[in-house]
C-alpha positions in Angstrom: 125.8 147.5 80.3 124.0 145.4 77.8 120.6 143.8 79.3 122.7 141.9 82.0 121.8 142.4 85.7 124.2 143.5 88.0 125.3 140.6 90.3 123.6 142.3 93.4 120.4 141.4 91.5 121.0 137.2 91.7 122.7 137.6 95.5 118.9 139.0 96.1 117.4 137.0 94.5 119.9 133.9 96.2 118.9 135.2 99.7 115.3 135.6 99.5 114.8 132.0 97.9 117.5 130.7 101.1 114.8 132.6 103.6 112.0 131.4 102.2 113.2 127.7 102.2 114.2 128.4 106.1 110.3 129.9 106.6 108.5 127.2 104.4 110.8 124.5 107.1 109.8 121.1 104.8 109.6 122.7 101.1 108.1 119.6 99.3 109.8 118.1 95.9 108.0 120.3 93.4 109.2 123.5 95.2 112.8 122.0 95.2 112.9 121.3 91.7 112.3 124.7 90.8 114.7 126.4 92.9 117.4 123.6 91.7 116.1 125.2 88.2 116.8 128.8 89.3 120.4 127.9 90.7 121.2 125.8 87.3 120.5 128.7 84.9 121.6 131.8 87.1 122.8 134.5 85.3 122.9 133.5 81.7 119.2 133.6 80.9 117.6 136.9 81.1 114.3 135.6 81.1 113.2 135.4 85.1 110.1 133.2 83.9 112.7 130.2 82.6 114.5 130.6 85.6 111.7 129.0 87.4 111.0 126.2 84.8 110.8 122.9 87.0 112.6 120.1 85.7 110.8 116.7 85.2 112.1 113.5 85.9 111.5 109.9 86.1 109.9 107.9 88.9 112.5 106.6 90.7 113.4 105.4 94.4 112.3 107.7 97.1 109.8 109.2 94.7 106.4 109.7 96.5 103.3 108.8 94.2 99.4 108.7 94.9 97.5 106.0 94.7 94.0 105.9 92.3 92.1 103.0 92.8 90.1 101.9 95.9 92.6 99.6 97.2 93.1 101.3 100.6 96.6 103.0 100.2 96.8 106.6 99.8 100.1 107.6 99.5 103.1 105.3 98.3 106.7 105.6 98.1 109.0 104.2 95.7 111.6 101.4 96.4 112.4 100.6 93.0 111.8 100.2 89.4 111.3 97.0 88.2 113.4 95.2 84.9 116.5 97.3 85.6 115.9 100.3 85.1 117.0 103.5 86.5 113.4 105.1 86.7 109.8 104.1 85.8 107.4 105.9 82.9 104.3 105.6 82.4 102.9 101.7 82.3 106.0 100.2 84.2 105.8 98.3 87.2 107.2 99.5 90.2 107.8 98.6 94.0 106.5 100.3 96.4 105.7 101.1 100.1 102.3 102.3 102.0 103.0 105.6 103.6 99.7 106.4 104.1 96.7 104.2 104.0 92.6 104.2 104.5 91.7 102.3 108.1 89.2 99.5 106.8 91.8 99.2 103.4 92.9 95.9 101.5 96.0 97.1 102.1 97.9 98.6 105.6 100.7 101.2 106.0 104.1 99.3 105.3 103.2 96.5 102.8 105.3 96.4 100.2 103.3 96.4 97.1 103.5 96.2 93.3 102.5 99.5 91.2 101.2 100.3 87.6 102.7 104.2 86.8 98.9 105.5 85.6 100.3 109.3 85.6 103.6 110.7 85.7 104.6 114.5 85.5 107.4 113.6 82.8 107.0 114.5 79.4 106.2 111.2 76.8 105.7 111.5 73.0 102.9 109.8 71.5 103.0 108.4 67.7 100.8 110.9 66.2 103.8 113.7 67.2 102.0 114.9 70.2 102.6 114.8 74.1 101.4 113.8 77.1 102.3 115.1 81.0 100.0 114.9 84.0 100.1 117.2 86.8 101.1 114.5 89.2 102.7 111.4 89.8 99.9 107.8 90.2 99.8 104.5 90.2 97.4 101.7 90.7 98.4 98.7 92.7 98.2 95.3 91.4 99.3 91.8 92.5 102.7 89.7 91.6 100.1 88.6 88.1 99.5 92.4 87.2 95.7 91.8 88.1 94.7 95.3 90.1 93.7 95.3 93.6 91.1 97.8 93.6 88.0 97.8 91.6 87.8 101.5 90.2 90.9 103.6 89.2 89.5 107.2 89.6 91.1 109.8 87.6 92.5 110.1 83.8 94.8 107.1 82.4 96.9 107.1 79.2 95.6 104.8 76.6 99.5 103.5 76.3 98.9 101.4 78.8 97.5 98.7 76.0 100.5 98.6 74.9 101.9 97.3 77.7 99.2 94.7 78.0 97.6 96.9 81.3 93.7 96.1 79.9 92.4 95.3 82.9 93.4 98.5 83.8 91.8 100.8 81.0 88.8 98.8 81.7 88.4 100.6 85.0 89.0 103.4 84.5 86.9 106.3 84.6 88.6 108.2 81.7 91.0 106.9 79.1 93.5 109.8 78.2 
């Protein structure tokens, strides 16, 4: 028996991860993606630590995203990516709704705004060879003009956003990534 697990081992494995989903009742996305990870592999990697290797993906509808700036909104969902695309990186403008707003906020639960991705958990190349990932998915919201909302955006930004002429942005921000 060359280092293979018997099959008893994964059925284990299967069940406990099943009753711990059952006892967690709402598992949130991050937990998800690693046990989608763990069912993708199974038995062909021997390695139990890249079984549980989450996968990253882009920002895309549904996706819920925090909100960095003092605009009032907390929380946001997705609704969509805007120019056509299937999912947003970092610097593209998104739609999006409050979930979860500040009482005395510019904004109230259930606009329908317009978002700058600041941070996203999916892996980007820079120019100089290296990468970037945050821990967590932000935006800042702005107007139909791309003008931001709030006036502070708290938290690390990627200096990309230049690039995709987001100045106003970098400007206030508290740390430029």
């Amino acid at each position: 028996m060359s280092s293979q697990r018997p099959y008893f081992f994964y059925f284990f494995l299967t069940v406990k991860l099943t009753v711990g989903r059952s006892l967690l009742g709402a598992v949130n996305n991050s937990l998800l993606g690693v046990l989608r990870a763990h069912e993708a592999i199974g038995p062909s990697c021997g390695n139990t630590l890249c079984q549980l290797q989450q996968q990253r993906t882009f920002i895309q509808m549904r996706t819920n995203l925090k909100v960095v700036d003092n605009s009032g909104a907390k929380r946001v969902m997705c609704i969509q990516a805007l120019k056509g695309k299937k999912g947003a990186r970092l610097g593209d403008t998104i739609i999006a709704s409050v979930k979860e707003a500040q009482p005395r906020g510019k904004v109230k639960k259930g606009d329908v705004v317009y978002g700058v991705v600041v941070r996203a958990a999916m892996q980007r190349g820079r120019c100089d060879g290296s990468e970037i990932k945050f821990d967590d998915n932000a935006v800042v919201l702005v107007n139909k003009q791309g003008e931001p909302i709030g006036t502070r955006v708290f938290g690390p930004v990627p200096h990309e956003l230049r690039r995709k002429k987001h100045v106003k942005i970098l400007t206030l921000a508290q740390h430029i990534a």
